[in-house]
MARTI-450099 format. One record per residue (C-alpha): residue number from 0; residue in three letters; x, z, y. Coordinates in steps of 0.1 Angstrom, whole numbers, plus 2048, in hexadecimal, padded with zeros to 3 digits. Example, Ala and Ser with C-alpha at 12.3 -4.5 7.8 and 13.67 -1.06 7.14 Angstrom:
BEGIN
0_ALA_87B_84E_7D3
1_SER_889_847_7F5
***
This chain:
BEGIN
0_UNK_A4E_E1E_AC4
1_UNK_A27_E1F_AC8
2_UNK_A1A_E0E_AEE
3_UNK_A00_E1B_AFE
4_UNK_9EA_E02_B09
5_UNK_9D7_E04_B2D
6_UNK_9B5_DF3_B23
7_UNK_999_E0D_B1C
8_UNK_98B_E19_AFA
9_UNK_970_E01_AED
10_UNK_950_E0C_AF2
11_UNK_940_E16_AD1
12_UNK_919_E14_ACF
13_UNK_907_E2B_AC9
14_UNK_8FB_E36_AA4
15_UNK_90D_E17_A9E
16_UNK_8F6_E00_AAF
17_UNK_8F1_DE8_ACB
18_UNK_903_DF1_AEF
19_UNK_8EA_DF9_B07
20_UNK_8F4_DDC_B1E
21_UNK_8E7_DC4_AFD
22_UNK_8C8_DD3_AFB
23_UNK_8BF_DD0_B1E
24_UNK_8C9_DB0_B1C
25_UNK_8B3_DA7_AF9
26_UNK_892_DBF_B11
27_UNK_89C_DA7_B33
28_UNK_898_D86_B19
29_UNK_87F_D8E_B0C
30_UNK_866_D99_B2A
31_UNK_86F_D7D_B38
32_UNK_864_D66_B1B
33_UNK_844_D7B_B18
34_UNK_83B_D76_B3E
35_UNK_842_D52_B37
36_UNK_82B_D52_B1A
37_UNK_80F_D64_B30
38_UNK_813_D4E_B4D
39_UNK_80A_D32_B33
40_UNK_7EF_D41_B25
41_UNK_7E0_D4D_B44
42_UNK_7DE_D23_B50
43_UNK_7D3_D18_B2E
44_UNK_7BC_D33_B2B
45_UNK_79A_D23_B32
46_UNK_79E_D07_B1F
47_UNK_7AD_D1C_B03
48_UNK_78D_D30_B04
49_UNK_773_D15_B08
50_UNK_786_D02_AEA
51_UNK_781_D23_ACF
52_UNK_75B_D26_ADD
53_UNK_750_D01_AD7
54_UNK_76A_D06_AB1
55_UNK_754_D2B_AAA
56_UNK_734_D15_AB3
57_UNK_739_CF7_A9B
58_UNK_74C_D05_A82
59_UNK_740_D17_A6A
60_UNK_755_D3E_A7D
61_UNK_74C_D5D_A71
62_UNK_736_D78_A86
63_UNK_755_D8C_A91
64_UNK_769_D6D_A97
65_UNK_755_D61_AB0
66_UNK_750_D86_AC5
67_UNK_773_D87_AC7
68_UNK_771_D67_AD7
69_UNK_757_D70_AED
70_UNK_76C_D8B_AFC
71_UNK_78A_D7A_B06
72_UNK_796_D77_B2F
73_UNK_784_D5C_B39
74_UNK_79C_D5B_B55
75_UNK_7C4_D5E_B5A
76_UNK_7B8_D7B_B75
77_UNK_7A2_D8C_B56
78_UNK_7C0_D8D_B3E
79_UNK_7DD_D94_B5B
80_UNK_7C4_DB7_B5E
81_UNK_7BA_DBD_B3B
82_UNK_7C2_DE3_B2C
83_UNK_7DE_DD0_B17
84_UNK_7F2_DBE_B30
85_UNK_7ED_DDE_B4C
86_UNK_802_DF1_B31
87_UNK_81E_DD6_B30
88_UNK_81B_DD4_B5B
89_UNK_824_DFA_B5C
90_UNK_839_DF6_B3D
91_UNK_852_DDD_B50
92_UNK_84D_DF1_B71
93_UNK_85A_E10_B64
94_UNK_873_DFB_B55
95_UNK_87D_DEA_B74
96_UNK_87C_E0D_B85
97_UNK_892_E1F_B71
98_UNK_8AF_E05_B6B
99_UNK_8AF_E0B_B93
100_UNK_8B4_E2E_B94
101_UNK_8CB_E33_B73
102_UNK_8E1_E12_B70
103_UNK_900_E18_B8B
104_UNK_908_DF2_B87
105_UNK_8EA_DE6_B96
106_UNK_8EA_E00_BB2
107_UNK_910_DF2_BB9
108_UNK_906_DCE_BB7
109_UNK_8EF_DC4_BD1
110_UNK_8E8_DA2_BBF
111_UNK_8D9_DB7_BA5
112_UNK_8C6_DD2_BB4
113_UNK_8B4_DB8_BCC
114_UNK_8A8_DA8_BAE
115_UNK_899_DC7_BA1
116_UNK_88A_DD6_BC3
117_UNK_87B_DB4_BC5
118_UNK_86B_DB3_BA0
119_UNK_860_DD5_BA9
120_UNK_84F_DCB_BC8
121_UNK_83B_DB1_BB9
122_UNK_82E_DC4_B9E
123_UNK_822_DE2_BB5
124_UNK_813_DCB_BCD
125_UNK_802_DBA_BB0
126_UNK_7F8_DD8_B9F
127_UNK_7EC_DE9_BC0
128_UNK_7D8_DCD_BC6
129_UNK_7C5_DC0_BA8
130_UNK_7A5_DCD_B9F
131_UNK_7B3_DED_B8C
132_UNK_7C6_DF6_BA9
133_UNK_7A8_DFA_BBB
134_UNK_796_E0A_BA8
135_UNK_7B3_E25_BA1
136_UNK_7B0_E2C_BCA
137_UNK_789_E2F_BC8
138_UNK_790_E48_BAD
139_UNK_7AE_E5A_BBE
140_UNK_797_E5B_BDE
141_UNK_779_E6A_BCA
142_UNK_78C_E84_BBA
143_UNK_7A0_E8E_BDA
144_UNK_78A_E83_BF9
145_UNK_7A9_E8F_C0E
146_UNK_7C0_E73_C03
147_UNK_7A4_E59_C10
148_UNK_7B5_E56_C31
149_UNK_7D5_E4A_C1F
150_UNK_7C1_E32_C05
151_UNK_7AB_E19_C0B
152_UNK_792_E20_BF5
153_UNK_775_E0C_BFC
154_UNK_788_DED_BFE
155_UNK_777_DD0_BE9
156_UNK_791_DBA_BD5
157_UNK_781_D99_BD7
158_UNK_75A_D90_BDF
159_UNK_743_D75_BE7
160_UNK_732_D7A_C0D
161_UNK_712_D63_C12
162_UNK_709_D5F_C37
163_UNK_6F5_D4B_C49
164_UNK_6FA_D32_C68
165_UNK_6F0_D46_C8B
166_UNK_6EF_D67_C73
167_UNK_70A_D85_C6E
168_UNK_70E_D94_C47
169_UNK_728_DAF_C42
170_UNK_71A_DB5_C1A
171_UNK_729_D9F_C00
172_UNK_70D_D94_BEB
173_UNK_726_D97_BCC
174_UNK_733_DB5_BC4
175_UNK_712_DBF_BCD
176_UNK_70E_DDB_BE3
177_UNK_737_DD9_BEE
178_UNK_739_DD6_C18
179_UNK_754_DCA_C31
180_UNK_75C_DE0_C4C
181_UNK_756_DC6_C61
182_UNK_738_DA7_C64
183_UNK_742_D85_C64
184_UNK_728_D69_C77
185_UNK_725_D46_C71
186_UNK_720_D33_C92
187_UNK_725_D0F_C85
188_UNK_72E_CFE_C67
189_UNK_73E_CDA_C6B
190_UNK_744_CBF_C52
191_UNK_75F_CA1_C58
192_UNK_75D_C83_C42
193_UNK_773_C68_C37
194_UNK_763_C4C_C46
195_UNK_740_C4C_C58
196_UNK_71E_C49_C41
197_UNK_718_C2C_C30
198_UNK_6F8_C15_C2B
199_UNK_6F0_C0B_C06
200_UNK_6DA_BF2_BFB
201_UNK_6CA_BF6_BD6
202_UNK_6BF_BD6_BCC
203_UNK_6AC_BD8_BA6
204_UNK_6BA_BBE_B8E
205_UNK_6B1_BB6_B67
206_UNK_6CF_BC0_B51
207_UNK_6CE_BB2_B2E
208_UNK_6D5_BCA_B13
209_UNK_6E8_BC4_AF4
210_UNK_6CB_BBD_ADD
211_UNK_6BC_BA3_AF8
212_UNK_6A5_BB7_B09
213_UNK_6A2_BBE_B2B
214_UNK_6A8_BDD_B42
215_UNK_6A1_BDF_B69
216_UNK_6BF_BF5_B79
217_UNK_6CA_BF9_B9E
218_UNK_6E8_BE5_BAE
219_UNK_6F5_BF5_BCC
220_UNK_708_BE5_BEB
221_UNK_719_BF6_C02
222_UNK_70E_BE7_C27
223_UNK_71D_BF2_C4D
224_UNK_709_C08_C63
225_UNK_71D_BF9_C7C
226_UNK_70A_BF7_CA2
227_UNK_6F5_BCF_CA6
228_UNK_702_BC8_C7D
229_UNK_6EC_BB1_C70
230_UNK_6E9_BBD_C4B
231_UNK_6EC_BA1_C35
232_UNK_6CB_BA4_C1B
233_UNK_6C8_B80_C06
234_UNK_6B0_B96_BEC
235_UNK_699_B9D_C0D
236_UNK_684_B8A_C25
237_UNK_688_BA6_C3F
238_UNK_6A1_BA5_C58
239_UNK_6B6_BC6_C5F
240_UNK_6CA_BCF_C7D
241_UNK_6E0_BEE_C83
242_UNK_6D5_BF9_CA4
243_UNK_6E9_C18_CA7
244_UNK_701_C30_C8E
245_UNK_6F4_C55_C99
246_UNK_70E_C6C_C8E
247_UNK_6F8_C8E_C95
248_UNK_6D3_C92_C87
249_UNK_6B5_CA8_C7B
250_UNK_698_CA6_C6D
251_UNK_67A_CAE_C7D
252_UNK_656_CB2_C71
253_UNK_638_CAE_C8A
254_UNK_619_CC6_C8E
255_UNK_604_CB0_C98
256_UNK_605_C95_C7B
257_UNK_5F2_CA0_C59
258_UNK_5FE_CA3_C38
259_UNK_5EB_C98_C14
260_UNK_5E9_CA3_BF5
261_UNK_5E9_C87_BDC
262_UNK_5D3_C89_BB7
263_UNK_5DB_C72_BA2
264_UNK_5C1_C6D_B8A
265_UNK_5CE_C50_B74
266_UNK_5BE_C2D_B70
267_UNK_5D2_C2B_B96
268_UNK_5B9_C40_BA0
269_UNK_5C4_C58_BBD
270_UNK_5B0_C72_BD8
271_UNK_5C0_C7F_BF5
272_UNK_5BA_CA1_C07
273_UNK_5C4_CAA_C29
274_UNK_5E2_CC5_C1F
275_UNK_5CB_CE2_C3C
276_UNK_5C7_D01_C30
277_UNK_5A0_D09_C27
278_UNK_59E_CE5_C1C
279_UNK_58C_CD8_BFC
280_UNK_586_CBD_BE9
281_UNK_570_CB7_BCA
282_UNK_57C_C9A_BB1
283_UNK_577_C8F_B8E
284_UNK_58F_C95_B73
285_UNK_594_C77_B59
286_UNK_581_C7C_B3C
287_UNK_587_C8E_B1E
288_UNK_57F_C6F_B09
289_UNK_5A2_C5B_B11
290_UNK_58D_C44_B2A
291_UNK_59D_C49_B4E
292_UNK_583_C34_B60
293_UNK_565_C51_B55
294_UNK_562_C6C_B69
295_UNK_56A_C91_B56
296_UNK_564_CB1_B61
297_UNK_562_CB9_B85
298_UNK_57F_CCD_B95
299_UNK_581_CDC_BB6
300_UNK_5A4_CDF_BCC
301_UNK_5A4_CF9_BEC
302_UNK_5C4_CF6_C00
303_UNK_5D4_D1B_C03
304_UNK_5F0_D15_C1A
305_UNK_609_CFB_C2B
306_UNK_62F_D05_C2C
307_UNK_64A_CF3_C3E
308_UNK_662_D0D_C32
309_UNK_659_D17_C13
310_UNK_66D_D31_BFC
311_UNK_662_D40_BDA
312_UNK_661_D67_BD8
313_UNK_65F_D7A_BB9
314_UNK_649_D97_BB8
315_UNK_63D_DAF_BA3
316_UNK_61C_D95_BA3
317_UNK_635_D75_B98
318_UNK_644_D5A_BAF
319_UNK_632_D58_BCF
320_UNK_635_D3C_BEB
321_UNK_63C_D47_C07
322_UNK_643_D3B_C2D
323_UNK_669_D45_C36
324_UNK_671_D38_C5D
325_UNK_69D_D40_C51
326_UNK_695_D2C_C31
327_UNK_6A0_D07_C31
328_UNK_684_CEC_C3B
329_UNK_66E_CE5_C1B
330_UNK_649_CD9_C20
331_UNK_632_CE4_C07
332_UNK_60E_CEC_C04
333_UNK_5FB_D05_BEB
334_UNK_5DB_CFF_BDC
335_UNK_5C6_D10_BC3
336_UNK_5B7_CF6_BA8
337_UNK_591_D02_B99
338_UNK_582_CF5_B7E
339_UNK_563_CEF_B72
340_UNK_569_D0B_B54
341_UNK_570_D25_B6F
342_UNK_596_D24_B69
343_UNK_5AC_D22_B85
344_UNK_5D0_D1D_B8D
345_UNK_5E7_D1E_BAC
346_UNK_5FF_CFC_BB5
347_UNK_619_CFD_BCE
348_UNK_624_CD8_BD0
349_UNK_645_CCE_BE8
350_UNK_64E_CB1_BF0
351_UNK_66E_CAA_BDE
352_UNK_673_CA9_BBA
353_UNK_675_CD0_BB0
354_UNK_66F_CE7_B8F
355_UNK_64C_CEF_BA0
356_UNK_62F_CE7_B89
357_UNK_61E_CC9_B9B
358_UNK_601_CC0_B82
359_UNK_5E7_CD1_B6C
360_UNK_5CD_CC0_B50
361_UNK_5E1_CA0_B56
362_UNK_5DA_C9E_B77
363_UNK_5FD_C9D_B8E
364_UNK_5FA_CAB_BB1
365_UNK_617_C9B_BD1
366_UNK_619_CA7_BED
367_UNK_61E_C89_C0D
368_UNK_627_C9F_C29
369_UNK_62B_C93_C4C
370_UNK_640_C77_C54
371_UNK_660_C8A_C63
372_UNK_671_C7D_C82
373_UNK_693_C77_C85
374_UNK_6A1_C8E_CA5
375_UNK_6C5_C8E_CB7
376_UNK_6D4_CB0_CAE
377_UNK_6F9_CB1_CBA
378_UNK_700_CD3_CA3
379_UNK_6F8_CC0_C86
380_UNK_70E_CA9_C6B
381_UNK_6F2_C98_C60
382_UNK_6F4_C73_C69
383_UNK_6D8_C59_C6C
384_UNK_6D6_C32_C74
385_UNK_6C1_C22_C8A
386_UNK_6B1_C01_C7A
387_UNK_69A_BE7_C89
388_UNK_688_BD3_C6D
389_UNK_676_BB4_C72
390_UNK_662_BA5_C57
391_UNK_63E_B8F_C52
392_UNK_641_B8B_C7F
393_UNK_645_BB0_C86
394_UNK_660_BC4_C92
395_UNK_665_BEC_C8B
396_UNK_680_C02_C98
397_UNK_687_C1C_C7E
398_UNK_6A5_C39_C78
399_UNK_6B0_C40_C57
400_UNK_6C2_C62_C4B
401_UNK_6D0_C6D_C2B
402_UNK_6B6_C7A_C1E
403_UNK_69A_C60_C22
404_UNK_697_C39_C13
405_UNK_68D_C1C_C21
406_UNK_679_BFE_C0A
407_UNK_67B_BDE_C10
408_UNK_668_BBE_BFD
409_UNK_677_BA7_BE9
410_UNK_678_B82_BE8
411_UNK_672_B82_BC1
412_UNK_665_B9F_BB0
413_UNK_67E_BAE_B94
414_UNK_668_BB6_B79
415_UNK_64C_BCB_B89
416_UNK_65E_BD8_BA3
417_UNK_65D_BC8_BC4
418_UNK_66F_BD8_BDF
419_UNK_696_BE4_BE4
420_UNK_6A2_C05_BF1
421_UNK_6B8_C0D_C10
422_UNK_6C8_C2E_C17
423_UNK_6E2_C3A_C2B
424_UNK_6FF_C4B_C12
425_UNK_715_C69_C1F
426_UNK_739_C61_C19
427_UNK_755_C78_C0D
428_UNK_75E_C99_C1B
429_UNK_77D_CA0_C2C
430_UNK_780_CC0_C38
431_UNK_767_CDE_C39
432_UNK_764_CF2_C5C
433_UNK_755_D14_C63
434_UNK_757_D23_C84
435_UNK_751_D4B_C80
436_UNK_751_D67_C8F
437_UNK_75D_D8C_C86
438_UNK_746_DA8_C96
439_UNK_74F_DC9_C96
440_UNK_73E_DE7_CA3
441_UNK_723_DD0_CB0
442_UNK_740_DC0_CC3
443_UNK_751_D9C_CC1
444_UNK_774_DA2_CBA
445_UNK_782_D7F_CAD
446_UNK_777_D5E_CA7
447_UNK_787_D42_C94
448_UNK_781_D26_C7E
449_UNK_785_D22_C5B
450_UNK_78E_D08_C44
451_UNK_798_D00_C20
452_UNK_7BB_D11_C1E
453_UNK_7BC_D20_C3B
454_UNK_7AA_D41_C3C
455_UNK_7A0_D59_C56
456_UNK_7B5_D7C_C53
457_UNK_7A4_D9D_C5C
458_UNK_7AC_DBE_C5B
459_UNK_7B8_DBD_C36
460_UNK_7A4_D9C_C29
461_UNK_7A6_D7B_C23
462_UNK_786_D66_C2E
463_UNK_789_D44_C17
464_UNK_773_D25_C20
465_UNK_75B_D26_C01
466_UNK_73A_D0F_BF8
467_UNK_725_D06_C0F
468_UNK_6FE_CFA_C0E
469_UNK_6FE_CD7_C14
470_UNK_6DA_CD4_C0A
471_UNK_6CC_CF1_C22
472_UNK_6EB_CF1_C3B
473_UNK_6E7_D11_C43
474_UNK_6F8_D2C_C2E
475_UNK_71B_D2E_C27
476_UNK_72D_D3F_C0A
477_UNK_74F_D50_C15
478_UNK_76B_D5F_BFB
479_UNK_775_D80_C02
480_UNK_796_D89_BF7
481_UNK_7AA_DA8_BFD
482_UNK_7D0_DAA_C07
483_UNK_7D9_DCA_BF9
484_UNK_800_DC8_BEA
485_UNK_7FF_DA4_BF6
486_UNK_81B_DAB_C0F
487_UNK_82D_DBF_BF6
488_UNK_82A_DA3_BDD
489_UNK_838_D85_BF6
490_UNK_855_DA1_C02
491_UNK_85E_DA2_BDA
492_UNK_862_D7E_BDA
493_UNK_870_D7A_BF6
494_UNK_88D_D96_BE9
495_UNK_890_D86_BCB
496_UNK_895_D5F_BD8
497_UNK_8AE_D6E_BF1
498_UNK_8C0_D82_BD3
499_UNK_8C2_D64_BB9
500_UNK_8D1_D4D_BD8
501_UNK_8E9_D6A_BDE
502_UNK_8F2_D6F_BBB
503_UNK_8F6_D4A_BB1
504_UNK_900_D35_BC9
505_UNK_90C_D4B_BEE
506_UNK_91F_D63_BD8
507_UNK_934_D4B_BC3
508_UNK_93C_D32_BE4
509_UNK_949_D53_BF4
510_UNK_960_D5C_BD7
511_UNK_967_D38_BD9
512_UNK_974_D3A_BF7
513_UNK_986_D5C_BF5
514_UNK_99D_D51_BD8
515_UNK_9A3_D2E_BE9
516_UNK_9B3_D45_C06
517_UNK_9C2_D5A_BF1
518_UNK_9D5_D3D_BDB
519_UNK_9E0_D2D_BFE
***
């Protein structure tokens, strides 16, 4: 007598292959070790890059070689977007999307179809807003102008916005020509440091070398800037005192003191020229003949212009100086140098260090504007010290800022250098502060403060704290990021954090439970 038997037929694949369910499985594996594999790459990326470009340069690569090298991502962001990887994104979309609509098990399991919805949200939300994405909506909008008020299209995926303090910008300087809806002004910019500034003594000392001889390097020694310290200075005979720490300064430069221009002529030979426009001077260039103490050829200086806030311009004629009132402080003076051959040529000396020219026909031009005074500004982060220095009888009250040095003599001169340095060092930073403001329609609508991680949010962008000018203090740089899908991505995660809890640790406690009841 044959039974029957109650299980179901075994399901036979199909063409005699694998089961569906197995191959899904193998394609789920398998993306899952290729995003794992591009997640990898994308962080070693840049120093995978930078390691083939210095191989290609030292080693002995072929033409071809080293162009395909040359157009890898340089960033995870470039490969994530590249033609190649924006197939496998829609690729694992569609995937995602139609194991959704034509797989009954995960419809019935809401474990499962959480886990999808949420893989699918993530990867719209990241396609939607990555640079493709936006430029798919400027095309849309350009080829059907109606669909404009349902797309975005002018929305800029990330960008750099340069503004400057007291001023409103709403064009990013990179992409260039891009624009916010909106302009964002900088009203302050504050610093806060570890610890307050610092005074450093550099004392000059004779290091020998291996081979015996000698070399004069600087020591430095950290001293307080605390108020009536009495610095201790063996290497000096003058006395310092700290008078008072003055946590908010400027620089200021007087009218009515005159500035020089300095020749140096060699031999220690120098001529100075009052730095007034319309000035000249006539001087003597060394001679031709090697000896610097006979006069050469006679050359003539004329003093074009004085600039306390100079800035270079290029113009169709070359780099002109120019006097710029928003520019950062920078004293200069132009001259025009003729010589006794009828040649001529224009100087613009400053007077820091700068890739200027400073000297023609061996002959070096400085600049020794006027002596700038040190002013209380309370919107400032720029700290100073007030000194007074007694030495040979006399007493001088003197305040010291970052960006000046005070000498002092020495007891015993070290080698042919007699004096030590003092300057005032800026700690560490702590935190980064910029107070803006978001205008719209001429209007102020919000104001806020910004600060590193913690960016301002405004209709649809991200304002990040970015690099400021510490040298001028004056113009901030701001990232611009857009938050198109973002939402959609975090809801994703969110979906699929909740799902894999439900799935792996809520559901199984519940049937825990359930059959503990049911075995009572």
């Amino acid at each position: 007598m044959t039974q029957k038997s109650d299980s179901p037929p075994a399901k036979t694949p199909v063409g005699g292959g694998y089961p569906t369910r197995v191959l899904l499985v193998f394609l789920a594996i398998g993306t899952s070790i290729v995003l794992g594999l591009l997640s990898i790459v994308g962080t070693l990326l840049p120093a995978i890059r930078s390691w083939l470009l210095e191989k290609a340069r030292t080693g002995n690569w072929s033409e071809g070689t080293q162009h395909f090298i040359d157009s890898l991502p340089e960033t995870a962001e470039q490969l994530f977007n590249s033609r190649p990887l924006m197939v496998f994104w829609i690729f694992l979309f569609m995937t995602l999307v139609l194991g959704v609509l034509f797989s009954p098990k995960i419809i019935r399991r809401g474990g499962s179809l959480a886990v999808h919805v949420g893989a699918i949200l993530i990867l719209a939300g990241s396609m939607w807003g990555s640079q493709a994405g936006h430029l798919v909506r400027a095309k849309l909008v350009h080829d059907h102008p109606t669909w404009a008020k349902y797309l975005d299209a002018k929305a800029v995926r990330k960008g750099k916005l340069v503004v400057s303090e007291g001023q409103a910008e709403h064009r990013l300087y990179s992409p260039r020509g891009a624009t916010l809806p909106f302009a964002v002004k900088l009203n302050d910019f504050r610093i806060e440091y570890y610890s307050p500034w610092k005074l450093q003594a550099k004392v000059p000392v004779m290091h020998r070398l291996a081979m015996g001889n000698m070399e004069l390097e600087e020591k430095a020694r950290d001293l307080p800037a605390d108020k009536d310290a009495i610095l201790d200075l063996p290497e000096t005979p003058a006395k310092v005192k700290v008078i008072e720490y003055l946590p908010h300064t400027r620089l200021e430069y007087p009218d009515n003191v005159p500035a020089d221009i300095v020749v140096s002529l060699g031999a220690s030979r120098t001529v100075s020229v009052p730095a007034k426009p319309g000035q000249t001077a006539t001087f003597a260039l060394p001679s031709d003949n090697g000896n610097p103490l006979l006069p050469g050829p006679t050359t003539m200086l004329i003093v074009r212009e004085v600039f306390d806030h100079l800035s270079i311009v290029d113009t169709p004629r070359g780099r002109l100086p120019m006097e710029d009132p928003d520019a950062p402080q920078n004293p200069a003076v132009s001259f025009l140098v003729r010589h006794a051959d009828g040649k001529s040529r224009l100087l613009v000396v400053t007077d820091q260090p700068s890739d200027l020219p400073s000297s023609d026909r061996g002959v070096e031009y400085k600049y020794m504007p006027r002596e700038p005074a040190v002013q209380i500004e309370p919107l400032s982060d720029d700290a100073a010290v007030e000194l007074e220095v007694s030495a040979n009888g006399k007493s001088e009250r003197v305040r010291l800022t970052g960006q000046q040095s005070l000498k002092l003599p020495l007891k015993t001169p070290v080698g042919e250098t007699d004096y030590m340095v003092m300057s005032l060092e800026e700690p560490a930073v702590k935190h980064y502060f910029s107070d803006v403001e978001i205008i719209e329609d001429g209007k102020s609508v919000q104001q806020a403060t910004i600060e590193v991680n913690h960016p301002l949010h405004y209709k649809g962008y991200h304002l990040y704290e970015g690099v400021y000018d510490l040298k001028t203090k004056q113009t901030l740089e701001i990232d611009v990021v857009s938050d198109r899908g973002l939402y959609a991505v975090y809801a994703g995660f969110a979906l699929v954090v909740a799902s894999v809890f439900w799935i792996y640790w809520i559901r199984p406690v519940i049937r825990h439970v359930r059959q503990r009841r049911e075995n009572q």
